[in-house]
C-alpha positions as CSV (number, residue, x, y, z in Angstrom):
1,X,0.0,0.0,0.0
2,X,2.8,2.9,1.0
3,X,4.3,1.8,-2.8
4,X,1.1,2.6,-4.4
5,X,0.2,5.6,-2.0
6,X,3.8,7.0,-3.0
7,X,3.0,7.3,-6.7
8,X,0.3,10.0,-6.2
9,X,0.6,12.3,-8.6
10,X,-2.7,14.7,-8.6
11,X,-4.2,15.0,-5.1
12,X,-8.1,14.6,-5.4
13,X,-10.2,14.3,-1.9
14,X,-11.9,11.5,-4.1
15,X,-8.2,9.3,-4.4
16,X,-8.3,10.2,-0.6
17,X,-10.9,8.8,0.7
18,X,-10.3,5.5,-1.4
19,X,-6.7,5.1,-0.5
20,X,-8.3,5.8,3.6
21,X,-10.9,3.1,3.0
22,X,-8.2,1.1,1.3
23,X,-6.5,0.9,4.7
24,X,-9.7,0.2,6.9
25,X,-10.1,-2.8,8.7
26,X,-13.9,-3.3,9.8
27,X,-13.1,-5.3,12.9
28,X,-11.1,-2.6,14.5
29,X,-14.2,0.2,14.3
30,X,-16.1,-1.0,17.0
31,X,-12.6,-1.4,19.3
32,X,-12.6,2.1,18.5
33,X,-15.3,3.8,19.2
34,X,-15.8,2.1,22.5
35,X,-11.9,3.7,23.0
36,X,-13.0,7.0,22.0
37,X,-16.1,7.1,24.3
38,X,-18.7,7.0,21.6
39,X,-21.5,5.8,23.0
40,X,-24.6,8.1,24.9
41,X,-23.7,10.5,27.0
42,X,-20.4,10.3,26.2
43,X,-17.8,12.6,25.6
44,X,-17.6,11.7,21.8
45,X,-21.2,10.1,21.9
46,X,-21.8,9.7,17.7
47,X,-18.8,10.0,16.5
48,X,-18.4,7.1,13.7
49,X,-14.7,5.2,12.9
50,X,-13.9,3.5,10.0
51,X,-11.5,1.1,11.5
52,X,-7.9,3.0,10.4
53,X,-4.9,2.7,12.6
54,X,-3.1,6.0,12.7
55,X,0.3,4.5,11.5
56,X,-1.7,3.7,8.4
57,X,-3.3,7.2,8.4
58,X,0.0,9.0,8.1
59,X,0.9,7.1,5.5
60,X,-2.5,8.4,3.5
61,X,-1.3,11.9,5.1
62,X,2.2,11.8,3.8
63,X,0.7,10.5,-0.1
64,X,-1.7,13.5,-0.1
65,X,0.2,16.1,1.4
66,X,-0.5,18.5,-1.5
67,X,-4.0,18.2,-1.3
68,X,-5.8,21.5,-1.3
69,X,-6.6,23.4,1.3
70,X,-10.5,23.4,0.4
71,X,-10.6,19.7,0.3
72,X,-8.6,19.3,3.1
73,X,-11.7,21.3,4.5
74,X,-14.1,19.4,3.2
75,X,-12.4,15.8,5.1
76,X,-12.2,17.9,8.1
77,X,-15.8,18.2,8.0
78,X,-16.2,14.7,7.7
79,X,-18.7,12.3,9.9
80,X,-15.5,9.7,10.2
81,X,-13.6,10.4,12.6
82,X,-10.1,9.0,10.7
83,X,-11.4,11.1,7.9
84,X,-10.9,14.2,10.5
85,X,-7.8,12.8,11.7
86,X,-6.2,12.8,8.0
87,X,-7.2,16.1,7.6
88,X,-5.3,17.5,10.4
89,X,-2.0,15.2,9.8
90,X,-2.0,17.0,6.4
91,X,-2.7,20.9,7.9
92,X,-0.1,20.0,10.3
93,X,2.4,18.9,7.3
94,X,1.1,22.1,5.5
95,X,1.8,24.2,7.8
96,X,5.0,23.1,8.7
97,X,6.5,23.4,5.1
98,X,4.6,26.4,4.2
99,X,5.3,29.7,3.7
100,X,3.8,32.5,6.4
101,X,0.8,33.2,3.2
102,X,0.0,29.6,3.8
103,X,0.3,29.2,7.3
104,X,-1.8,32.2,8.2
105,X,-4.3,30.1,6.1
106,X,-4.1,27.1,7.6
107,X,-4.2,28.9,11.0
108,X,-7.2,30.5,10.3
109,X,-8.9,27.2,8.9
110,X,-8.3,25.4,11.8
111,X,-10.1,27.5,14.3
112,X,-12.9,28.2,11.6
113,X,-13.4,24.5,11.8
114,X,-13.1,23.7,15.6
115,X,-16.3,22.4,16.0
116,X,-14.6,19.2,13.9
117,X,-11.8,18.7,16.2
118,X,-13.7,17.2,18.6
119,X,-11.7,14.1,20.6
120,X,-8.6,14.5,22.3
121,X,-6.6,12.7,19.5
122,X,-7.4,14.8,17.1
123,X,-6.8,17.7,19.7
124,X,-3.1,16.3,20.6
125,X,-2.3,15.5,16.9
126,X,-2.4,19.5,15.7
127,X,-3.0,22.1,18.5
128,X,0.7,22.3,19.4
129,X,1.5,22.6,15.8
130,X,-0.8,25.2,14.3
131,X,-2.2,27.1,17.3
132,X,0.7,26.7,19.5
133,X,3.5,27.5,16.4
134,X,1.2,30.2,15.1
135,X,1.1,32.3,18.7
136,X,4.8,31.6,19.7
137,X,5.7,35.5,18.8
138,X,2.0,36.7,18.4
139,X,-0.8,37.8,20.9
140,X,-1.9,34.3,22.8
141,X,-5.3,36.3,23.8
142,X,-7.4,33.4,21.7
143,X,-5.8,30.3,24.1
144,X,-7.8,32.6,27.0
145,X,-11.3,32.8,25.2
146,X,-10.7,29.3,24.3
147,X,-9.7,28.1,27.6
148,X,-12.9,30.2,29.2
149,X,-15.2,27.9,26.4
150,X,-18.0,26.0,27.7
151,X,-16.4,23.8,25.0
152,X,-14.0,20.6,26.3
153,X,-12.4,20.1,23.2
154,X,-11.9,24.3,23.0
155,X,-10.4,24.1,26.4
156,X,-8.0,21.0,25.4
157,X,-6.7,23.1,22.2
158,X,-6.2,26.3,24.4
159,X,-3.8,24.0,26.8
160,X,-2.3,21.8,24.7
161,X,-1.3,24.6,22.3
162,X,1.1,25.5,24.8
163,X,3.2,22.3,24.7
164,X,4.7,24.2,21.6
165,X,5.9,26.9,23.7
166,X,7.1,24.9,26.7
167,X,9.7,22.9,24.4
168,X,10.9,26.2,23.8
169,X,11.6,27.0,27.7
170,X,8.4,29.1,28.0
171,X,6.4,28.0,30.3
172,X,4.4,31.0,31.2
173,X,1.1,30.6,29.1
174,X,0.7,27.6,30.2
175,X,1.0,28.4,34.1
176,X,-1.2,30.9,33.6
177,X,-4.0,28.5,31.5
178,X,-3.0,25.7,34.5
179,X,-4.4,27.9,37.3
180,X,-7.6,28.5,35.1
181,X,-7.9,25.4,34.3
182,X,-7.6,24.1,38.1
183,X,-11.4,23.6,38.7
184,X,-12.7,22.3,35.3
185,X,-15.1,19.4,35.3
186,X,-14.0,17.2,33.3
187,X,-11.4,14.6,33.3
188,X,-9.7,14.6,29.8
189,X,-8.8,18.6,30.9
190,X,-7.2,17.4,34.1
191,X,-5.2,14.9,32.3
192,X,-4.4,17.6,29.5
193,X,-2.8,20.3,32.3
194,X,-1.4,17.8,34.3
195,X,0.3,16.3,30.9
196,X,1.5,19.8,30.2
197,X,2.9,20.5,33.6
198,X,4.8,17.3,33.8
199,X,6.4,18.5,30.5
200,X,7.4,21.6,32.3
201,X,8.9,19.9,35.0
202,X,11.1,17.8,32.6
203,X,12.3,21.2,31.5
204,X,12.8,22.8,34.9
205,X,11.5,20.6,38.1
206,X,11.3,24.2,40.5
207,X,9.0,26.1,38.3
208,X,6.6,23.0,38.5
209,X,7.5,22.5,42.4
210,X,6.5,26.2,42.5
211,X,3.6,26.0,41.0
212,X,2.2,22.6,42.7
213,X,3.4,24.3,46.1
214,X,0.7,27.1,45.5
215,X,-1.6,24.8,44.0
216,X,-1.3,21.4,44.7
217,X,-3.6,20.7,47.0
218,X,-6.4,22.2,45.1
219,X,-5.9,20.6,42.1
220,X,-7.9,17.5,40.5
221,X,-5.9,14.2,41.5
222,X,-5.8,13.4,37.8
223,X,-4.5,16.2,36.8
224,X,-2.0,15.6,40.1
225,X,-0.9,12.5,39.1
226,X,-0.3,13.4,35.9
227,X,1.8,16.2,37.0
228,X,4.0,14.0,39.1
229,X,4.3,11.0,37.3
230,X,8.1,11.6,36.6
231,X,8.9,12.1,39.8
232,X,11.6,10.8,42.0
233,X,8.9,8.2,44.2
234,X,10.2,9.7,47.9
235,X,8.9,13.3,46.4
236,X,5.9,12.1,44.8
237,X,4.7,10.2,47.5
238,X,5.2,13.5,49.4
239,X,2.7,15.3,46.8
240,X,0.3,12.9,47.1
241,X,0.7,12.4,51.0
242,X,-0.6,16.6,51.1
243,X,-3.6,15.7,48.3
């Protein structure tokens, strides 16, 4: 299949899907979507999965990495979820090789279209690399009004975003999205912030330390955990002993 997916020539949203569907195995959807939370009431509750692995989804990406940007659009807007998932790989590939024309509009397409990236894989997959690698230089005011959203999946993009600056030693946005983010409801935000100030503390332990010592004991235990994971065990049990 990567052979045949190499010798693209003329990107078509049509030679897209096929190549996507090429790759699906049916048995997997099902595995999926129970994954993913699909069902009622959950946090993805409808969304549909054709049964792609994401190893085989890159590949589709990498083949059709000069598809347009309206088409990319259009899979972006699709029902299937690895149909979503293939349009991000590629915006995030666009982006990256593009020039600042093209990466404003790739920017600007992604948060027109947020409404589609709407599980935490999708989320993780392109945040950092188009909202996050947009804003490093520019006014970060839009991770705020996303962070305030009644929105989960607006939240996740507004923290997650961030991981772009924090492997660039800036860890201030994020800090200040973390102690925002302290009370949220739900579960896949804890995991996101404490993900993110984990990351921070592989950078530069004390800032974390700081910012547990003011906060710790308010925080989510997800998102504690998650912030302590890496951790010499003495310390962390310490952490957890003040939960």
């Amino acid at each position: 299949m990567q052979k045949q997916l190499r010798s693209v020539c003329k990107p078509t949203i049509h030679a897209a899907r096929k190549a996507l569907r090429a790759a699906t195995e049916p048995e997997r959807a099902p595995i999926l979507q129970r994954f993913f939370k699909t069902g009622p009431g959950e946090y993805a509750e409808g969304d549909v999965f054709l049964g792609v692995t994401v190893p085989r989804t890159r590949e589709v990406a990498t083949a059709f990495a000069d598809l347009s940007l309206s088409d990319v659009r259009k899979l972006l807007r699709s029902r299937f979820h690895e149909e979503r998932l293939l349009a991000l790989l590629i915006l995030v590939r666009k982006y990256q090789r593009g020039d600042p024309v093209v990466r404003e509009k790739v920017f600007n397409l992604y948060l027109s279209n947020l409404e589609w990236i709407n599980n935490w894989d999708l989320v993780d997959v392109s945040a950092e690399h188009i909202i996050g690698a947009q804003l490093i230089e520019r006014d970060r005011r839009v991770l705020h009004t996303l962070a305030a959203s009644p929105n989960l999946w607006r939240r996740r993009v507004a923290i997650i975003a961030t991981f772009h600056f924090i492997k660039r030693n800036d860890f201030s946005e994020t800090l200040c999205l973390a102690e925002k983010l302290l009370q949220d409801e739900h579960d896949l935000i804890h995991k996101a912030v404490g993900w993110m100030l984990r990351e921070i503390g592989k950078r530069d332990r004390p800032v974390e330390e700081k910012f547990l010592r003011k906060h710790g004991r308010q925080m989510p235990r997800t998102m504690l955990r998650y912030a302590i994971e890496k951790f010499p065990e003495p310390l962390r049990q310490a952490y957890l002993r003040t939960d």
